[in-house]
N, CA and C atoms as an extended XYZ file, in Angstrom:
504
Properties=species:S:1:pos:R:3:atomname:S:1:resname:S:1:resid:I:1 pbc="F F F"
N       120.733      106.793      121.898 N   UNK     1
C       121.736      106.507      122.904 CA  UNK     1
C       121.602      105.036      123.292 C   UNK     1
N       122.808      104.416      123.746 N   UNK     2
C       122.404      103.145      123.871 CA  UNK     2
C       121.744      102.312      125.291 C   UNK     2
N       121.783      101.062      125.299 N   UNK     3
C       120.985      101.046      126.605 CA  UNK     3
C       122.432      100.491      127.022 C   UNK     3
N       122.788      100.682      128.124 N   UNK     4
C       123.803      100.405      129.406 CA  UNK     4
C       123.716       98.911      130.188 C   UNK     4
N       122.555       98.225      130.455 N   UNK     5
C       122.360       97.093      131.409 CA  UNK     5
C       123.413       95.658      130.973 C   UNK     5
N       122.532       95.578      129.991 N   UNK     6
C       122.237       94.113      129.580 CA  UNK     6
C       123.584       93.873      128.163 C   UNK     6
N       124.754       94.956      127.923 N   UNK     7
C       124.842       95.050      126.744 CA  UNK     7
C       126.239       94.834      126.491 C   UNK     7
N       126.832       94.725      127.702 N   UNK     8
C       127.924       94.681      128.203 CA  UNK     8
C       128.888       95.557      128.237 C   UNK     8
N       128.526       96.492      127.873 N   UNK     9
C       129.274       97.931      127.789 CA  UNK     9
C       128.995       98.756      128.713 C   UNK     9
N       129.626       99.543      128.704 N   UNK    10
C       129.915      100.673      129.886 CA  UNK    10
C       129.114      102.110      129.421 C   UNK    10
N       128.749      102.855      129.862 N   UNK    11
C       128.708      104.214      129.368 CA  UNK    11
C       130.268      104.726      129.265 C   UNK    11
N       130.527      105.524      128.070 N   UNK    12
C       131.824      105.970      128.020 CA  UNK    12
C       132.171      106.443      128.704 C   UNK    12
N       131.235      107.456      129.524 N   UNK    13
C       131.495      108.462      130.822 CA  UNK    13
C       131.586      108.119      132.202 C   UNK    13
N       130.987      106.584      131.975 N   UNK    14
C       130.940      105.978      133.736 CA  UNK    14
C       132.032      106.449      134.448 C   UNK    14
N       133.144      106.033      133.909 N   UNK    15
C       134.676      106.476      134.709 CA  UNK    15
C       134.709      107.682      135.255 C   UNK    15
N       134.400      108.539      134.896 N   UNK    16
C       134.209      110.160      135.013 CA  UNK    16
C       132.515      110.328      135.989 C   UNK    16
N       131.934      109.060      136.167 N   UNK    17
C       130.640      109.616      137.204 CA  UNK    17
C       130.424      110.995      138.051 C   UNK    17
N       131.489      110.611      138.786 N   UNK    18
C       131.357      111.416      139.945 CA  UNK    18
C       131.665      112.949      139.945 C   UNK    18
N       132.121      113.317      138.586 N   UNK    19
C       132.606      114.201      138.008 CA  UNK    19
C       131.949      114.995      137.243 C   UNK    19
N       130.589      114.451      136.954 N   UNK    20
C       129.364      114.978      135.766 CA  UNK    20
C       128.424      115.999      137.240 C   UNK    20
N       128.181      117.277      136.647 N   UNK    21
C       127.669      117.846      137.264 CA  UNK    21
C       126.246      118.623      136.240 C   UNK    21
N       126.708      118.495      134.812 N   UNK    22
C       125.719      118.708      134.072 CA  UNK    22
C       125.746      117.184      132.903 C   UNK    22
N       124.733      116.991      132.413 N   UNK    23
C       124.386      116.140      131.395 CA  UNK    23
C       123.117      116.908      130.008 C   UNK    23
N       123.869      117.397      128.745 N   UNK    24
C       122.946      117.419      127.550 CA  UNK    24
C       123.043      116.184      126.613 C   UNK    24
N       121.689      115.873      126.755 N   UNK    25
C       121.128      115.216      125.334 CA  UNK    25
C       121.199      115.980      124.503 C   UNK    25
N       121.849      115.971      123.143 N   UNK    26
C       121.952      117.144      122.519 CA  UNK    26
C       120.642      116.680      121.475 C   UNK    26
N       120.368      117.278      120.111 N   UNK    27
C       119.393      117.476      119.241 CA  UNK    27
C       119.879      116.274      118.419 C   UNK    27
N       118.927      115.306      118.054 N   UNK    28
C       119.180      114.395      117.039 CA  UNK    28
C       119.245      112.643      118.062 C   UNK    28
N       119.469      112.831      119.140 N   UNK    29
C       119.317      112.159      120.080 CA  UNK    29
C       117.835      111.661      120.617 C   UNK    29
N       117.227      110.570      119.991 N   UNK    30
C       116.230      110.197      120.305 CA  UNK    30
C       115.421      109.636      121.483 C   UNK    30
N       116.501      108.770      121.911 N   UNK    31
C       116.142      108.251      124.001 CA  UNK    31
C       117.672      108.095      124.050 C   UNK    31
N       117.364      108.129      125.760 N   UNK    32
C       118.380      108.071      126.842 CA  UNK    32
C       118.110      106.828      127.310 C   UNK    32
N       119.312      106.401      126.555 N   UNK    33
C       119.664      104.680      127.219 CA  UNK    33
C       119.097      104.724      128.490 C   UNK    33
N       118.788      102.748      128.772 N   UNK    34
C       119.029      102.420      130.024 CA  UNK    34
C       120.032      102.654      131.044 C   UNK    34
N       120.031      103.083      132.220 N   UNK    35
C       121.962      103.264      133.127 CA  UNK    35
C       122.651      104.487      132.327 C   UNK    35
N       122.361      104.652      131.492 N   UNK    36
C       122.683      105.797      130.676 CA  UNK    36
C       123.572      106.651      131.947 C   UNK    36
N       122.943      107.439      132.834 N   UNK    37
C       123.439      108.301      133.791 CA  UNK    37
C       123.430      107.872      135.209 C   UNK    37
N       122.532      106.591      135.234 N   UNK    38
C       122.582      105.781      136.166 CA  UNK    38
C       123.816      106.045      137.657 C   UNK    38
N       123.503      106.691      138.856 N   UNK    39
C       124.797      106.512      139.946 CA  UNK    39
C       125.564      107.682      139.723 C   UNK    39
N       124.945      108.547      139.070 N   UNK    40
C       126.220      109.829      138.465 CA  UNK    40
C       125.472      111.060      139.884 C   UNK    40
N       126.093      110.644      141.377 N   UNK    41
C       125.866      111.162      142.174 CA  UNK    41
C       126.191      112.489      141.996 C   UNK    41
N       126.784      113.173      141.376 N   UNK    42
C       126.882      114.896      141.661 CA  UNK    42
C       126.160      115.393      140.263 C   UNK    42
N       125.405      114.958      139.773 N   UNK    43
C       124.708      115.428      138.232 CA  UNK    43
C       123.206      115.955      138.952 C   UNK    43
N       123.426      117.441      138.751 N   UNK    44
C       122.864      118.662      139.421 CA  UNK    44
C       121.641      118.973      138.369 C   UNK    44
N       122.263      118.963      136.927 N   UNK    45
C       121.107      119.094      135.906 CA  UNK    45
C       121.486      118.370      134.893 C   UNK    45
N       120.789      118.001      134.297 N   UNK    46
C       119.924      117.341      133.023 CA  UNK    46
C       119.336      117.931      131.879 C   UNK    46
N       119.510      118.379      130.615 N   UNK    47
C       118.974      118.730      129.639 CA  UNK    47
C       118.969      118.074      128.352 C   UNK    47
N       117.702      117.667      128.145 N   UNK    48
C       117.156      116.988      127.135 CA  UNK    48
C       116.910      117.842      125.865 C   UNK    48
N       116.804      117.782      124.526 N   UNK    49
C       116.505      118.140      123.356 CA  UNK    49
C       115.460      117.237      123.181 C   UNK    49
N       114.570      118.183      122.336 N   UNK    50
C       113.156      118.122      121.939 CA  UNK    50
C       113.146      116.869      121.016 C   UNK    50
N       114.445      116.369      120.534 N   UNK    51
C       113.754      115.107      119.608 CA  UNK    51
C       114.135      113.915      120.524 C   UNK    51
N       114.048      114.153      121.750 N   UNK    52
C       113.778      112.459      122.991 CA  UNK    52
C       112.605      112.263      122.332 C   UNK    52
N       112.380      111.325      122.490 N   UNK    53
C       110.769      110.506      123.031 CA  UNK    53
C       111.143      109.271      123.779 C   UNK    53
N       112.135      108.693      124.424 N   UNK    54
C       111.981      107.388      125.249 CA  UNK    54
C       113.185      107.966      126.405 C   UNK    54
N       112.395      107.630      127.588 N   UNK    55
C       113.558      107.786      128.265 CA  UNK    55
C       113.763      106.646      129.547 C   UNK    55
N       114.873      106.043      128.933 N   UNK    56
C       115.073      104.217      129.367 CA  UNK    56
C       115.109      104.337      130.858 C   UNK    56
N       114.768      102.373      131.110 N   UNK    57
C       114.869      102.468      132.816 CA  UNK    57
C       116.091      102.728      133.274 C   UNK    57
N       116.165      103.054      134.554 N   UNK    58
C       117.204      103.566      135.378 CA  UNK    58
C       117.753      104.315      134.463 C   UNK    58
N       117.347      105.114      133.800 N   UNK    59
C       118.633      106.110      132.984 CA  UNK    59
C       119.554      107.216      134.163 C   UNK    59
N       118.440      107.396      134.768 N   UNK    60
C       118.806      108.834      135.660 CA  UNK    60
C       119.237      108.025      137.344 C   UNK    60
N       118.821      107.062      137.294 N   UNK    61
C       118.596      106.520      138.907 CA  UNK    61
C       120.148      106.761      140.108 C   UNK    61
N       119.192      107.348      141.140 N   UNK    62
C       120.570      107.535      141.856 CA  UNK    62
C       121.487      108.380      141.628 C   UNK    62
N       120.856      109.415      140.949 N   UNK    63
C       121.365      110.954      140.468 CA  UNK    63
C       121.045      111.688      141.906 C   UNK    63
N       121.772      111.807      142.884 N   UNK    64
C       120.914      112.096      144.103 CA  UNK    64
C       121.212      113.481      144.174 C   UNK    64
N       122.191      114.033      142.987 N   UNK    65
C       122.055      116.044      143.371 CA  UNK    65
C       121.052      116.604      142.356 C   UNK    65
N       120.787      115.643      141.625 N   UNK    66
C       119.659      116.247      140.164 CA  UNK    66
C       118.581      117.023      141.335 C   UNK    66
N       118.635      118.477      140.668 N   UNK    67
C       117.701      119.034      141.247 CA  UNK    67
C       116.356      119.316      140.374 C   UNK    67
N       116.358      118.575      139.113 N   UNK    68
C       115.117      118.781      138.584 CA  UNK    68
C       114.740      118.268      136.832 C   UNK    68
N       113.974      118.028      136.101 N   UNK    69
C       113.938      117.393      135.169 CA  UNK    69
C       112.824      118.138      133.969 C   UNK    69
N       113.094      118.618      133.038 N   UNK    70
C       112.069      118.896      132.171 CA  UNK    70
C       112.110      117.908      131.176 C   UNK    70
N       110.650      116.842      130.579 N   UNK    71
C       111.048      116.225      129.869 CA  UNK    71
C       110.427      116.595      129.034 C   UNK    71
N       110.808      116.258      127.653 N   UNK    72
C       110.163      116.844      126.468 CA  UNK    72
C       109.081      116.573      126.069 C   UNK    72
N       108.488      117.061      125.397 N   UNK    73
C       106.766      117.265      125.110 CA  UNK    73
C       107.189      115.870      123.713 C   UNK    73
N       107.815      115.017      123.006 N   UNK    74
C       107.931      114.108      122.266 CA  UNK    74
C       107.861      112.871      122.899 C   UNK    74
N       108.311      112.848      124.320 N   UNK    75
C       108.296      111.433      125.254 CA  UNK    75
C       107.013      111.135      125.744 C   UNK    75
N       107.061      110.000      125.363 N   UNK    76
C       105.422      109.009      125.451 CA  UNK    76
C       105.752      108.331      127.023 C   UNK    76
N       107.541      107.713      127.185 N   UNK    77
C       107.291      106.648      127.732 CA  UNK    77
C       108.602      107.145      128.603 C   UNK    77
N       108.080      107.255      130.247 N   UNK    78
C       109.119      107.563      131.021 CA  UNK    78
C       109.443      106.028      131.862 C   UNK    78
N       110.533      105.628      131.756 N   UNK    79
C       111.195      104.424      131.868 CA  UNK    79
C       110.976      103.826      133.230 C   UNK    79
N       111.239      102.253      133.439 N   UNK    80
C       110.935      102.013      134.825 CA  UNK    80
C       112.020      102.541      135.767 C   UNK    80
N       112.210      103.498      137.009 N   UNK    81
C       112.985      103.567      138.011 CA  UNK    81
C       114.176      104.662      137.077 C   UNK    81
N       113.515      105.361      136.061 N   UNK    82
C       114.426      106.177      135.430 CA  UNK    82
C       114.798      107.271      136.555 C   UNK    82
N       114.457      107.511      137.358 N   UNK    83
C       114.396      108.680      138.414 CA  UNK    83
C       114.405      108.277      139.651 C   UNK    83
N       114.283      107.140      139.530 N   UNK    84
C       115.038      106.599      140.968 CA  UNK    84
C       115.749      107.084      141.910 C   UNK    84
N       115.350      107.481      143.342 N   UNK    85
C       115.748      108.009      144.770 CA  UNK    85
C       117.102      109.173      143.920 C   UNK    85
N       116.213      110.091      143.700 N   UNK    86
C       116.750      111.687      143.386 CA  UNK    86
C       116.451      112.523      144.332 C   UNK    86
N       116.719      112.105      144.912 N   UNK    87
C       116.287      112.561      146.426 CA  UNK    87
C       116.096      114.476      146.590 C   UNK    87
N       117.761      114.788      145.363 N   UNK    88
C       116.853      116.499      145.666 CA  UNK    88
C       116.394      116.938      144.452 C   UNK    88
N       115.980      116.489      144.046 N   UNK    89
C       114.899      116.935      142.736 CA  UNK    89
C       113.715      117.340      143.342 C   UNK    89
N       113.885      118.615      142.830 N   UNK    90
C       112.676      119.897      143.230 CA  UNK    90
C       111.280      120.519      142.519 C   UNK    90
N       111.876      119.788      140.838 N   UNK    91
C       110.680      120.306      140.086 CA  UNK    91
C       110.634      119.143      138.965 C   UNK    91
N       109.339      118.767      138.281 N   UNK    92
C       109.323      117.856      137.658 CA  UNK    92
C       108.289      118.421      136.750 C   UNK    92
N       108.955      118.740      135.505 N   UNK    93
C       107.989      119.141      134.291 CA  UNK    93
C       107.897      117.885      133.399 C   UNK    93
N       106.954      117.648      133.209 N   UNK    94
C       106.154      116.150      131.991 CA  UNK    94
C       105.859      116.870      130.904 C   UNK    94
N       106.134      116.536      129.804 N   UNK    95
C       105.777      117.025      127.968 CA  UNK    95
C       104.316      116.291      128.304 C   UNK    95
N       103.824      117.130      126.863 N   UNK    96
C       102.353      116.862      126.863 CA  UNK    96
C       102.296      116.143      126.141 C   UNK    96
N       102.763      114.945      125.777 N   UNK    97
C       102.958      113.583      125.239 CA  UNK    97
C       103.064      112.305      126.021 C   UNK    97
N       103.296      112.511      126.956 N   UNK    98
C       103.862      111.348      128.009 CA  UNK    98
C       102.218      110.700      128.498 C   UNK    98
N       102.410      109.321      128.144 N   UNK    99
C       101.297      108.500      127.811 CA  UNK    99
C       101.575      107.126      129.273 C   UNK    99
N       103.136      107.277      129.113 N   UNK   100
C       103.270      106.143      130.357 CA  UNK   100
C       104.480      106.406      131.586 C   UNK   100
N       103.485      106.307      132.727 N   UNK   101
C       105.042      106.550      133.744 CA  UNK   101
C       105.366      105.448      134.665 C   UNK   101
N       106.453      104.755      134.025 N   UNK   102
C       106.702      103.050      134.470 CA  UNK   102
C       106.950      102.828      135.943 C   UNK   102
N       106.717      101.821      136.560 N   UNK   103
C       107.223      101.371      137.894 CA  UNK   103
C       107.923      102.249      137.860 C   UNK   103
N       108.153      102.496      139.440 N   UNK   104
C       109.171      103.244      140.799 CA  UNK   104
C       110.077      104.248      139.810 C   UNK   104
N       108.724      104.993      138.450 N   UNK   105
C       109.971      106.217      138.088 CA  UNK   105
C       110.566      107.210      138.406 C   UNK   105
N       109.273      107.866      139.849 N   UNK   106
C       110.007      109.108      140.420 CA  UNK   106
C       110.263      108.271      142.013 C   UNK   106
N       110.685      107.131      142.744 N   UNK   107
C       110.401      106.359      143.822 CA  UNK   107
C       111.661      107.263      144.108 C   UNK   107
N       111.478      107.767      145.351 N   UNK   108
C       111.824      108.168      146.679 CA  UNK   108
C       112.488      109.941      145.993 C   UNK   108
N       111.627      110.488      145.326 N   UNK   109
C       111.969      111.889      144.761 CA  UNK   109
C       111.608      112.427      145.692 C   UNK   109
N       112.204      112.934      147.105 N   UNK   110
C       111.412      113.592      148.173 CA  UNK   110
C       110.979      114.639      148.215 C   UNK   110
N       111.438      115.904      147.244 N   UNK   111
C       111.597      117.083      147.268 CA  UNK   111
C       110.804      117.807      146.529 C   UNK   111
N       110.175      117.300      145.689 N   UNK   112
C       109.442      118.350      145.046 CA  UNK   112
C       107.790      117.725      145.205 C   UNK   112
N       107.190      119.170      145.404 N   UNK   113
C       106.054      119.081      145.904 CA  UNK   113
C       104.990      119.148      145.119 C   UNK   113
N       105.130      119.436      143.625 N   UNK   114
C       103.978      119.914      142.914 CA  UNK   114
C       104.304      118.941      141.388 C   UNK   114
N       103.081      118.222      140.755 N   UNK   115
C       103.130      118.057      139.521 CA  UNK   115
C       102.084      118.325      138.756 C   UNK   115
N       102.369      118.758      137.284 N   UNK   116
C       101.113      118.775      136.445 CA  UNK   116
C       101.273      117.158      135.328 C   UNK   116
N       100.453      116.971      135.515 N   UNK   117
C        99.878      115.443      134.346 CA  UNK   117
C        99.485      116.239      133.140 C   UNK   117
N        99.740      115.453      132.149 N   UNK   118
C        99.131      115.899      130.493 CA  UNK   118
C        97.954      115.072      130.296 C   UNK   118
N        97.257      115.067      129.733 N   UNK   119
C        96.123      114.676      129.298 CA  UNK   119
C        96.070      113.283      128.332 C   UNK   119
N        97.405      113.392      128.080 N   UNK   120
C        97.869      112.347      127.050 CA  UNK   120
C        97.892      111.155      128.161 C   UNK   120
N        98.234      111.407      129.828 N   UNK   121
C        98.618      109.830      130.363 CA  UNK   121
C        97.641      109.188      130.572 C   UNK   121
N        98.056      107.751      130.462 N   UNK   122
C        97.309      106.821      130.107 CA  UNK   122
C        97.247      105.815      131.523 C   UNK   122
N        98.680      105.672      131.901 N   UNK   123
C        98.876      104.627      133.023 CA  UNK   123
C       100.175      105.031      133.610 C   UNK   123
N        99.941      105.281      135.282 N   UNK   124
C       101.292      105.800      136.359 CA  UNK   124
C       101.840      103.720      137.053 C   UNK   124
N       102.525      103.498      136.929 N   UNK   125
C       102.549      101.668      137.231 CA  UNK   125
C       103.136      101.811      138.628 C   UNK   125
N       102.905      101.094      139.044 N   UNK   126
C       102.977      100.660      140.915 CA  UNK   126
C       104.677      101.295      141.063 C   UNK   126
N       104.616      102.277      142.049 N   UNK   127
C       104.993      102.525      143.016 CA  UNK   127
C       106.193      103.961      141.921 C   UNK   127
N       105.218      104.839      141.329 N   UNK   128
C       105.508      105.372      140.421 CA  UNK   128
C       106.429      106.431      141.035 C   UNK   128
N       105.312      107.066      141.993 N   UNK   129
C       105.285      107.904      143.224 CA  UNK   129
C       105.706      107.427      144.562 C   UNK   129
N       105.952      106.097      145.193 N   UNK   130
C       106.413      106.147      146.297 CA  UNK   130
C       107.010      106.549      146.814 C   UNK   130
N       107.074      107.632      147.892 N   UNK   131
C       107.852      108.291      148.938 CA  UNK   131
C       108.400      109.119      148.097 C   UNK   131
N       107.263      110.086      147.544 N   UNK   132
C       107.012      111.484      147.117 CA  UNK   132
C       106.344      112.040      148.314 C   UNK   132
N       107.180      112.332      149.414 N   UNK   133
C       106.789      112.237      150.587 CA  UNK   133
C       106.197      114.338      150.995 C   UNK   133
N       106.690      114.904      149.920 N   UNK   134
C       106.777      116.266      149.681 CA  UNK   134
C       105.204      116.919      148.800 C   UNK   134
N       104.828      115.742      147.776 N   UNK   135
C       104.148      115.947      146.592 CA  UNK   135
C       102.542      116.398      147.563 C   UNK   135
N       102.144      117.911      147.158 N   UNK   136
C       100.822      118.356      147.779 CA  UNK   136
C       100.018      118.112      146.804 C   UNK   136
N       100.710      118.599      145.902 N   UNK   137
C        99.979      119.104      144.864 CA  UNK   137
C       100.115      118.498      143.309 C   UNK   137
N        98.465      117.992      142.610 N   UNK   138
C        98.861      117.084      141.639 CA  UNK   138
C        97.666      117.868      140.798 C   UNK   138
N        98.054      118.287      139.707 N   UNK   139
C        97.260      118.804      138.463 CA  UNK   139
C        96.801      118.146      137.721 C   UNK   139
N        96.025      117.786      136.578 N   UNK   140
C        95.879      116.743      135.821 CA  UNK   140
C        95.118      117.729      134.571 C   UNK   140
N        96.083      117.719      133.656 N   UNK   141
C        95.777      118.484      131.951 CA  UNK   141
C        94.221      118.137      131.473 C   UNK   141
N        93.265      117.977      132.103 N   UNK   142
C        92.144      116.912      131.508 CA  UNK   142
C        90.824      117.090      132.644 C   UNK   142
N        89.857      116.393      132.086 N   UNK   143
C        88.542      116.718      132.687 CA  UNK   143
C        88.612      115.864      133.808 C   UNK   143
N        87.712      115.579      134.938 N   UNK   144
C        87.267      114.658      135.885 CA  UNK   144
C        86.805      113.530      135.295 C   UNK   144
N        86.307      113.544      134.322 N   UNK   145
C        86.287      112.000      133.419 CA  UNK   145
C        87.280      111.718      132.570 C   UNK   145
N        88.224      112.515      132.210 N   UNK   146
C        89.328      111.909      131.432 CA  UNK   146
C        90.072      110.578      132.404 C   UNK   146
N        90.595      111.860      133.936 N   UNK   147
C        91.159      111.034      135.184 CA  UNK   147
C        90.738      109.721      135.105 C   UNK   147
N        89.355      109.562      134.981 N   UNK   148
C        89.140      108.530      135.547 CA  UNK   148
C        89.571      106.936      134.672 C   UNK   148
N        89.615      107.804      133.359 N   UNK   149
C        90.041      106.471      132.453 CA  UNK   149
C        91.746      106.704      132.802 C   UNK   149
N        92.182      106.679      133.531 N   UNK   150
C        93.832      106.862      133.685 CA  UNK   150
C        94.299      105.624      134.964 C   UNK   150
N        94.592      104.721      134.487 N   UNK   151
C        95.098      103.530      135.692 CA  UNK   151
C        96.113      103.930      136.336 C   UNK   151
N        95.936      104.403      137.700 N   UNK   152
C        96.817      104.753      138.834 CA  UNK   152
C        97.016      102.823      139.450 C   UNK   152
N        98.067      102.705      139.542 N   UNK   153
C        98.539      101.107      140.390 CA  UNK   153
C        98.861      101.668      141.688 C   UNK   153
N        99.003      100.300      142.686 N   UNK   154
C        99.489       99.925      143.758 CA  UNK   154
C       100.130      101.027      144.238 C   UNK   154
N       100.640      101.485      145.014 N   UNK   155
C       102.147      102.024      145.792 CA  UNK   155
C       102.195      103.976      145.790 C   UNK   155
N       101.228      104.031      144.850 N   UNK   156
C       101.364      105.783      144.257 CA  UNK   156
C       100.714      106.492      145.565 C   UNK   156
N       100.878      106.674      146.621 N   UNK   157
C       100.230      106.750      147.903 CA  UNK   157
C        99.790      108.361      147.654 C   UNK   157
N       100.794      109.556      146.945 N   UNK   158
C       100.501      110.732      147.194 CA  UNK   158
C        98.662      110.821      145.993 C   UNK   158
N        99.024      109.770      145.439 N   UNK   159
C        97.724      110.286      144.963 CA  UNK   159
C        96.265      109.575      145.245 C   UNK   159
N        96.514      109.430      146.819 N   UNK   160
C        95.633      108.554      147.466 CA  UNK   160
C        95.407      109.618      148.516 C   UNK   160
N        96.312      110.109      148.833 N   UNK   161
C        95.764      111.462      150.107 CA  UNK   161
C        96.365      112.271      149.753 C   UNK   161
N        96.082      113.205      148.078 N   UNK   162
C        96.339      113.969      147.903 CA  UNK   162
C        95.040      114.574      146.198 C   UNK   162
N        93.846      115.580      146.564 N   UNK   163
C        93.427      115.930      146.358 CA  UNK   163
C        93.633      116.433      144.448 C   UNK   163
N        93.211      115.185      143.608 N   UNK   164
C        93.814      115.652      142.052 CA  UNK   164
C        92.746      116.933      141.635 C   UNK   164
N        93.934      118.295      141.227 N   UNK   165
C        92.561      119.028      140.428 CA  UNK   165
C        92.752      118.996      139.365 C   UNK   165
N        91.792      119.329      138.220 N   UNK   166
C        92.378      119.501      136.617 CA  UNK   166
C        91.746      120.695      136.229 C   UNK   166
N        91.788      120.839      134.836 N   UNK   167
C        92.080      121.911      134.457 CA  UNK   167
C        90.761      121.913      133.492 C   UNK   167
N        90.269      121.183      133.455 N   UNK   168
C        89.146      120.747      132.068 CA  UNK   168
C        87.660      120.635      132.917 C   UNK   168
């Protein structure tokens, strides 16, 4: 899919934003452009096919009815601010591939309270989590020494007063 920003093109569907209440990536579809869905205020759900692995910045940002996201177990690399102030997004499933979760990707996701980490991540980048103001609860696929080789940045506050358990 292509990236949206920098490219001078439009998403074909922009015109129709406000009008998208579902969005499929269908099969054969590798990443979700940048802006891709970017501002598509009434887009409730999201479904990805298993051959993603990139999912660009701001793709999703400002999706503020998305109530939730499963991303596929092929994605390494969740984009900067791809999830940007989704304000009712309730559940957030990560593939057990996802190695990087860029700047402000879930920033201001208020609503959902629980995540599990894969074992595969490597690095959450500043302000990944900010005003995950909901998030109790944080799992982590991996031992107490895996965690520790995992670079949490700046801004990720829920996982500063919020108790990581794992599973290993």
């Amino acid at each position: 899919m292509n990236n949206y920003k920098d490219t001078g093109y439009t998403a074909p569907w922009r015109e129709f934003k406000e009008d998208i209440k579902k969005a499929v990536v269908e099969d054969g579809v590798t990443s979700v452009g940048e802006y891709a869905f970017a501002d598509c205020t009434n887009l409730e759900e999201a479904v990805l096919s298993d051959t993603v692995t990139l999912i660009g910045a701001r793709s999703f940002s400002e999706c503020t009815s998305l109530k939730g996201i499963d991303i596929p177990d092929g994605v390494e690399d969740v984009g900067g601010a791809a999830f940007y102030d989704c304000g009712a997004m309730e559940k957030v499933t990560l593939g057990d591939s996802v190695r990087k979760i860029r700047g402000y990707a879930f920033f201001r996701c208020a609503s959902f309270d629980h995540i599990e980490l894969p074992k595969s991540l490597m690095i959450i980048e500043e302000y990944a989590f900010y005003g995950c103001s909901a998030l109790e609860s944080i799992l982590y696929d991996g031992t107490p020494y895996d965690w520790m080789k995992v670079t949490v940045e700046d801004g990720n506050y829920p996982f500063k007063d919020t108790q990581i358990g794992t599973v290993g």
